[in-house]
C-alpha positions in Angstrom: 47.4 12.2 52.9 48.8 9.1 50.8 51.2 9.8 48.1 49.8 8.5 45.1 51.9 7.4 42.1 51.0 9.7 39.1 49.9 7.2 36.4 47.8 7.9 33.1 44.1 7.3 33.9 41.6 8.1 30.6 38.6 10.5 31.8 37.7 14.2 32.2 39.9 16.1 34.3 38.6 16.7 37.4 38.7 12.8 38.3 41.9 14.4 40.1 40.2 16.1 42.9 37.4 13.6 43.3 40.1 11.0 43.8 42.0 13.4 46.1 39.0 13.8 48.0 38.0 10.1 48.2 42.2 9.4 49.5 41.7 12.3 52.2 38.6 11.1 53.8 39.2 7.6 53.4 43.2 6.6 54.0 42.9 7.3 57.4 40.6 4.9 58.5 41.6 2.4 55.8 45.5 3.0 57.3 43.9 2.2 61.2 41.6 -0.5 59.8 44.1 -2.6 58.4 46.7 -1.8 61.3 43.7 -4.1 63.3 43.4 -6.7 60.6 47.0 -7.3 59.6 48.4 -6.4 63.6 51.0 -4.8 61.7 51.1 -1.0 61.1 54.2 -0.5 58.4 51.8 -3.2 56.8 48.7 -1.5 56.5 50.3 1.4 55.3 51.7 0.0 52.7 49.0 -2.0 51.8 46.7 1.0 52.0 48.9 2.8 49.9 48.8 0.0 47.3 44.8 -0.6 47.3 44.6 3.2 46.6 47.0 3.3 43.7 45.0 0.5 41.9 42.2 2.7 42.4 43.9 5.8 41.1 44.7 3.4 38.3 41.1 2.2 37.8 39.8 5.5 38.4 37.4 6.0 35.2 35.8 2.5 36.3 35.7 2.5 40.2 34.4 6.4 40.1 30.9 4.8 39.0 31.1 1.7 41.3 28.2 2.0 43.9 30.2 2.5 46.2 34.2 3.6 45.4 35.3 3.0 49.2 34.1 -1.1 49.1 36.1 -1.1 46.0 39.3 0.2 47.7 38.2 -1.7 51.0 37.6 -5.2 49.1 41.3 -4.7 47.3 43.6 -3.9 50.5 41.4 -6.8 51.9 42.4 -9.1 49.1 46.3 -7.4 49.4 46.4 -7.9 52.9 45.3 -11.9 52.2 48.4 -12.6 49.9 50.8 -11.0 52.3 48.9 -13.4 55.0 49.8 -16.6 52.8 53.5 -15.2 52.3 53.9 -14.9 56.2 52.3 -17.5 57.2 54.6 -19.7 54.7 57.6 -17.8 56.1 56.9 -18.3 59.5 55.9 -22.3 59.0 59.3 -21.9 57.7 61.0 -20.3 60.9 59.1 -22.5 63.5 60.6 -25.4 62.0 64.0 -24.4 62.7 63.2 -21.9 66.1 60.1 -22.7 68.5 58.2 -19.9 69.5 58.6 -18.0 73.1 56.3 -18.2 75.4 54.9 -14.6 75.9 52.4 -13.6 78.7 49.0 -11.9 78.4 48.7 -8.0 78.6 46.5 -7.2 80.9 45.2 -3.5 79.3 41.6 -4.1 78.1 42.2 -3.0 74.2 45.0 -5.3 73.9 43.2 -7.9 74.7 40.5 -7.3 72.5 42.7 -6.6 69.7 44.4 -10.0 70.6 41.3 -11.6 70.6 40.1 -10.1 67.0 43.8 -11.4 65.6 42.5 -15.0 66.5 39.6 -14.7 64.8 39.4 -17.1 61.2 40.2 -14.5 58.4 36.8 -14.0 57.1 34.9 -12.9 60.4 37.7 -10.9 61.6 37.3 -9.0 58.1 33.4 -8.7 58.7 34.0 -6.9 62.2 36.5 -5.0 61.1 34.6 -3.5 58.0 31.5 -3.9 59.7 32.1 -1.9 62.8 35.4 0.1 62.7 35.4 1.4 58.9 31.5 1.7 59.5 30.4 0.1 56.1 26.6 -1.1 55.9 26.1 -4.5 55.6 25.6 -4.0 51.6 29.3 -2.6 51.3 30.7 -5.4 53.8 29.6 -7.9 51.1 30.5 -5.9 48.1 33.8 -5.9 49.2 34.0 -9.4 50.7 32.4 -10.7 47.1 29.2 -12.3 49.3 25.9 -11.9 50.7 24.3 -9.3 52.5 23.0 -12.3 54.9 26.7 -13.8 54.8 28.2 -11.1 56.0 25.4 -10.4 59.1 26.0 -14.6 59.6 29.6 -13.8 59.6 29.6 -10.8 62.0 27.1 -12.3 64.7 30.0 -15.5 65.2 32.9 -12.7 65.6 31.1 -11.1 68.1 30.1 -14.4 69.8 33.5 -15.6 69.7 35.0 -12.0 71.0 32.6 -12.7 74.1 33.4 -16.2 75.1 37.4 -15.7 74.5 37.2 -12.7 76.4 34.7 -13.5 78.9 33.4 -11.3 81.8 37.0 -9.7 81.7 36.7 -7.3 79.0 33.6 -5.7 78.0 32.4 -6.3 73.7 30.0 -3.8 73.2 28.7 -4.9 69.8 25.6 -5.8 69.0 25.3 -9.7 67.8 22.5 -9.1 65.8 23.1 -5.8 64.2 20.1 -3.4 63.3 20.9 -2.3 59.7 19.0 0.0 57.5 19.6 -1.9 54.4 17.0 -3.2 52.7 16.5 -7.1 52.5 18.4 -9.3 50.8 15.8 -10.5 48.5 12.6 -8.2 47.5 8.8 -9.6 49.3 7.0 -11.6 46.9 4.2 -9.1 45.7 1.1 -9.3 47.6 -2.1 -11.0 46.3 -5.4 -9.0 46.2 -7.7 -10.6 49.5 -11.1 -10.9 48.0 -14.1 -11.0 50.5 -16.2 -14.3 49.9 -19.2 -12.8 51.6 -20.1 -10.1 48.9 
């Protein structure tokens, strides 16, 4: 289980073991989900690590979020984004002054479709990853990407459909495109108007 820094969090005492039980069912997945999205595991751990403390630190407030784990998810999501920008500036940086190697394709299957989720843009390759390895609903997908429920099933039916054509018949995407969620809509139905009969 993560290490978490000790810090000074205001609130009854046994936000301890709720905490301890939200970082013992969740840092495991959050660890292997962000492993995918950053393609870097000493990354994700750290990153996980750091997500979780600024919940530990927020505890009082995130304990009555509706849903703690989009908190932690949206934050290591937002983490992983600045260490993105400081790579991608260092490595700008380094292909000025070294061109890249040329580097074949593996041929294993879940290479390839980890390979092909790397090249995704930022935002749908977030989608899919919170979508359908941590196994959020569409409603916690949002909350922690800061949009809409219809955003997010927008977002996830172009990764999929991007997966499919970069891969083609080689590799096998078993998502759906247009997945079924239980959520309720995005917007409530307008309430129904009482039919009268004209013939009474």
């Amino acid at each position: 289980m993560v290490a978490v820094r000790r810090r000074r969090v205001d609130g009854p005492a046994d936000l301890d073991v709720e905490f301890v039980e939200l970082c013992r069912e969740l840092h495991p997945r959050l660890v292997r989900g962000l492993a995918l999205h950053c393609r870097d595991a000493a990354v994700a751990q750290e990153v996980a690590q750091e997500a979780l403390v600024r919940a530990w630190e927020r505890w009082a407030t995130v304990r009555g979020a509706r849903s703690p784990e989009a908190w932690v998810w949206r934050v290591a999501l937002n983490l992983a984004t600045s260490r993105f920008r400081r790579r991608a500036a260092e490595r700008r940086a380094y292909l000025r002054a070294v061109p890249p190697s040329p580097t074949s394709p593996d041929p294993d299957d879940q290479l390839a479709v980890r390979a092909a989720v790397a090249l995704l843009p930022h935002r749908q390759r977030a989608a899919l990853v919170l979508r359908y390895y941590a196994d959020l609903s569409v409603v916690e997908v949002a909350e922690a990407l800061d949009c809409a429920p219809g955003t997010v099933k927008s977002l996830t039916s172009k990764g999929v459909a991007r997966l499919r054509r970069r891969l083609g018949d080689a590799v096998a995407v078993d998502l759906p495109e247009d997945p079924g969620d239980p959520d309720p809509p995005d917007e409530p139905d307008a309430p129904a108007t009482e039919e009268v009969d004209d013939r009474a």
